[in-house]
Each structure stands twice: as structure tokens, then as C-alpha cells.
C-alpha positions in Angstrom: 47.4 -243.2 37.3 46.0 -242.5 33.5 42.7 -243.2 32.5 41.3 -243.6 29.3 40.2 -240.0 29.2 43.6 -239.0 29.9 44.5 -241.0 26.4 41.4 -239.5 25.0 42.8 -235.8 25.7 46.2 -236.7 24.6 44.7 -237.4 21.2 42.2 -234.5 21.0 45.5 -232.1 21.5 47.2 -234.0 18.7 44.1 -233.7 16.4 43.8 -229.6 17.6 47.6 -229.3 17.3 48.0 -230.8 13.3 44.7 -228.6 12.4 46.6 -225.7 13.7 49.7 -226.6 11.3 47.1 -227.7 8.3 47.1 -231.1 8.9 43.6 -233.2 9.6 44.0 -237.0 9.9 41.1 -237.8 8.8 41.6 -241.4 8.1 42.9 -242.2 11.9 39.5 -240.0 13.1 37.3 -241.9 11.1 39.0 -245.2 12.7 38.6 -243.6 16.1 34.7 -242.8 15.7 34.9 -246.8 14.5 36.6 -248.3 17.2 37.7 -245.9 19.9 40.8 -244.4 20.6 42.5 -247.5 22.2 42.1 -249.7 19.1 42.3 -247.3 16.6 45.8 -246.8 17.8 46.6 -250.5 18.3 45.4 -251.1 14.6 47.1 -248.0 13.4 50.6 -248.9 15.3 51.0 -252.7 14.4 49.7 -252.4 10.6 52.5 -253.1 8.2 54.4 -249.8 7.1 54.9 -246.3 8.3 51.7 -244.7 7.6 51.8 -241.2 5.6 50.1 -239.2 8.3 52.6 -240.5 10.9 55.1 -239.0 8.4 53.6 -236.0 8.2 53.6 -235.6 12.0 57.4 -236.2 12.0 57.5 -233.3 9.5 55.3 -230.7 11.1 58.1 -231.3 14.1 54.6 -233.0 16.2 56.4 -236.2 16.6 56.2 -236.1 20.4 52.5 -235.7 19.5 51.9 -239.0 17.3 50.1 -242.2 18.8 53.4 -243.7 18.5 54.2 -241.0 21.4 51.0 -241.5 23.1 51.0 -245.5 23.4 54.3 -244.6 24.9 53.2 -242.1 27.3 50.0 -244.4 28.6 51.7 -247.9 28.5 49.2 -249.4 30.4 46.3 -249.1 27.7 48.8 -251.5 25.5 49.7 -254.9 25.2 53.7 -255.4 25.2 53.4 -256.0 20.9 52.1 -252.4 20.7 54.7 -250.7 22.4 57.6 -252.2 21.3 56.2 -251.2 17.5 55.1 -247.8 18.6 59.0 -247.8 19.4 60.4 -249.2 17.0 58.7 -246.7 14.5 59.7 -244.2 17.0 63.1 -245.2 16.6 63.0 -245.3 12.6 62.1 -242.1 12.1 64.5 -241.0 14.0 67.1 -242.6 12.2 66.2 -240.8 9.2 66.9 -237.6 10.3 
């Protein structure tokens, strides 16, 4: 079963793994050290739009990587709203390919 420190090291490896390709999201750190990890992503994820840095992600080829991915991959730290728009921007980014 997944803990919050398991969704805590999922996002310290996405942070380490856009640094290595130049990329720092600073804005979705700065909500993290706000809020914590859970409802930085839950704010992040619902908010209207697709958000540059989630962009960006797709573009570096870290999708897999993105909170999109991660509210995926820890279901349980989300209400059903939250995942079904993690993915459904999943799913329209991938459209645009």
C-alpha cells in the first residue's frame, strides 16, 4: 500500500528529473512548501487550463513523470474529481501528438 512518502518520493524524482533536463517548476514547489504535496497537486490538477509547466513536461518526454501521472499512480491520496481530470489532461495531451 502507498503512503504519503511514497507520493512525496514520486514528486522529489520528478523535481530531480526536470532539473536534470533544465527545467525547475518553481511555481508548483512554491505551492508544495504552501500546502503539501497532496493539495498542491489537487489545486494544480482541477485549476482551469493546461498549465505551462505540465507542457513542458510533455515536451522533455517526462510525461510519465507529471502529477497528472502521479495522482494516477497513488489513487488513493485523491478524491474521484482529481483523477478523472488528471486523466483527462492525460488524455489531451496525448491527442496532440
Amino acid at each position: 500500500m502507498a503512503t504519503g512518502d511514497d507520493l512525496d518520493v514520486f514528486i522529489d524524482e520528478l523535481i530531480r528529473r526536470a532539473a536534470a533536463k533544465g527545467y525547475h517548476p518553481m511555481y508548483f514547489i512554491r505551492m508544495r512548501a504552501r500546502w503539501g504535496t497532496q493539495e498542491a497537486i489537487k489545486r494544480l490538477v482541477v485549476s482551469s487550463g493546461i498549465q505551462p509547466g505540465f507542457l513542458r513536461l510533455k515536451a522533455l518526454g517526462l510525461l510519465e513523470w507529471s502529477i497528472e501521472a502521479a495522482v494516477l499512480k497513488f489513487p488513493t491520496y485523491f478524491d474521484k474529481g482529481v483523477r478523472e481530470a488528471a486523466q483527462f489532461r492525460l488524455d489531451q495531451v496525448e491527442l496532440e501528438r
